[in-house]
N, C-alpha and C positions, 0 to 999 in steps of 0.2 A: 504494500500500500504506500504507493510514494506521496498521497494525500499527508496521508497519517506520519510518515516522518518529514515531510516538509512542514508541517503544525508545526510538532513537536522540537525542531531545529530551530524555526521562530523564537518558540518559546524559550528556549535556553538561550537562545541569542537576549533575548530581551531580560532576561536575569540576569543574564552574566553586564549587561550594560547597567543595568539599575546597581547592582555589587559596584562595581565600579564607580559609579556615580557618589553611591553612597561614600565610599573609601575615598574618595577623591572630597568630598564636602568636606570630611573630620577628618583631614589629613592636617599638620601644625603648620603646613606654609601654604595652605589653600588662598586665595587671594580674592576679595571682588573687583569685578571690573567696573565699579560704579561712575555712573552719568546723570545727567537729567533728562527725565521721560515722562511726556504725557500720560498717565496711567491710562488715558479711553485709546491709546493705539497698543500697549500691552493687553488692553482687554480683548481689542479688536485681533491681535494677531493671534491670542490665544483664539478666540472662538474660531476663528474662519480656518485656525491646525486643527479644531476640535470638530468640524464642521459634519464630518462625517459621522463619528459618534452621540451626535446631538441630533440631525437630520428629519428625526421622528418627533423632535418634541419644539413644544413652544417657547422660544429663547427669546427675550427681553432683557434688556442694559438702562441700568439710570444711574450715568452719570454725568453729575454736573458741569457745565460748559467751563465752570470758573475754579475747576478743580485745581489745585497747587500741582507744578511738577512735582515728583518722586525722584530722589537721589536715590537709585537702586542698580545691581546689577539686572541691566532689563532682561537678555537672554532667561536668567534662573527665573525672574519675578513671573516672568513669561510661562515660563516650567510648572511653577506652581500655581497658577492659573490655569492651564491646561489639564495637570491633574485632577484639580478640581470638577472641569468644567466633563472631562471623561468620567469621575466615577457618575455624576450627577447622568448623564448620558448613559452608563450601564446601567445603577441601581432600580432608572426611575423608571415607569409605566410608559410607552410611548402615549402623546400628544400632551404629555400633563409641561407645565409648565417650569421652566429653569429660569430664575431672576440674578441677575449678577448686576450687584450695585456696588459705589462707592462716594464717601464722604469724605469731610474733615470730622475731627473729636478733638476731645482736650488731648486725648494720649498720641495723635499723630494721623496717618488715614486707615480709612476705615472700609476693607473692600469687603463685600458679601454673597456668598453663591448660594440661593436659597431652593430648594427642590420640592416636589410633590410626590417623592417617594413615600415608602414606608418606615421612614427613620432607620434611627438606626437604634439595635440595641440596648436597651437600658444597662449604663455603668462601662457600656462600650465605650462612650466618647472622647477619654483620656489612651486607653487601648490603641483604637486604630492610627495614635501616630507612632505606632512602634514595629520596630522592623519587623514583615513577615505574618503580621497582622491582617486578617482580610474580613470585609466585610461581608461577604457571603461566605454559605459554606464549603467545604474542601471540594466538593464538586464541580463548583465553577473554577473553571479553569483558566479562564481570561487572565487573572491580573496573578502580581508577582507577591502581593502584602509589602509591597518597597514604597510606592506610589509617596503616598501620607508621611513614611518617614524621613523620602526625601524632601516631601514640602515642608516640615519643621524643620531638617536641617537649615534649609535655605531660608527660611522666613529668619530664623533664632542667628545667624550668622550676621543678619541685618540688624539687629538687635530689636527684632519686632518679636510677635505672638502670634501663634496661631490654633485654632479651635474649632469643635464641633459639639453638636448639639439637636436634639430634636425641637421640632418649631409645635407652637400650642394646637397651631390649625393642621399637624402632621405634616411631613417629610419632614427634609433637615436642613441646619444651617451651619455651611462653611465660613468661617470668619477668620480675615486676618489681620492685622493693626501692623502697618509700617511708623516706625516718630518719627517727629514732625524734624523737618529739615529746613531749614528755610531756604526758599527760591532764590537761585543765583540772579547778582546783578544784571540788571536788562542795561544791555551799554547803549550810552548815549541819554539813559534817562538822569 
């Protein structure tokens, strides 16, 4: 069945890169390559990498036109956007609705990927950012349990937070908090 080991080759390929990834995040001379970035075009480049995984459901963005840039390394912030925007895309029902927002707060900004799944696990919410963790059972096969732990590596490397959560009206909410950085000088002003 060359079906069945071409899967299966996939599959190992795509662990062996998240291992990696991982090792490469917590390594002591990992570095970010921080810029400034409009966070509605990391939102945009993640959904339109996510585009296929999401395809079936109702995807919605609110964010603000007057949003601050983000000092972040955009590639990774990108990364963890995508992850999100993927599990939100497997876990959830097709046609149901996926909302990915973003503010300011006191603690810095404030992005949100909200779903109409069926949550997640109670007491799981600390759980699935840890290596090898998954949110379905061992029978789905799809994901590796790295996804989640690489987005807290990368969020905690920026010295932000990141979190999950069941929402009151059911499904669930991914949230992350980058601090606040202030916007570099506009030259000439």
């Amino acid at each position: 069945d060359v079906i069945v080991i071409a899967d299966e080759a996939g599959r190992l390929n795509q662990l062996v890169g998240k291992l990696l990834d991982m090792t490469r995040l917590e390594s002591a001379g990992f570095q970010l390559h921080k810029d400034w970035y409009p966070l509605d075009e990391l939102i945009g480049a993640a959904l339109t990498r996510m585009r296929t995984a999401l395809e079936r459901h109702d995807v919605r963005t609110a964010v603000p036109e007057d949003l601050p840039l983000v000092y972040v390394d955009g590639p990774l912030i990108e990364e963890v956007l995508g992850n999100l925007l993927e599990n939100a895309g497997r876990y959830t029902p097709p046609r149901t609705r996926v909302l990915v927002s973003a503010r300011t707060d006191p603690g810095g900004v404030l992005i949100e990927v909200l779903d109409e799944g069926p949550g997640l696990a109670s007491g799981a919410e600390a759980e699935i950012f840890k290596r090898f963790v998954r949110l379905r059972p061992a029978d789905d096969r799809l994901g590796t349990g790295l996804g989640l732990a690489i987005c807290d590596a990368i969020v905690r490397l920026h010295g932000g937070e990141i979190h999950a959560e069941n929402r009151a009206d059911g499904g669930a909410r991914f949230w992350l908090r980058l601090p606040n950085t202030a916007n570099p000088a506009v030259p000439g002003a």
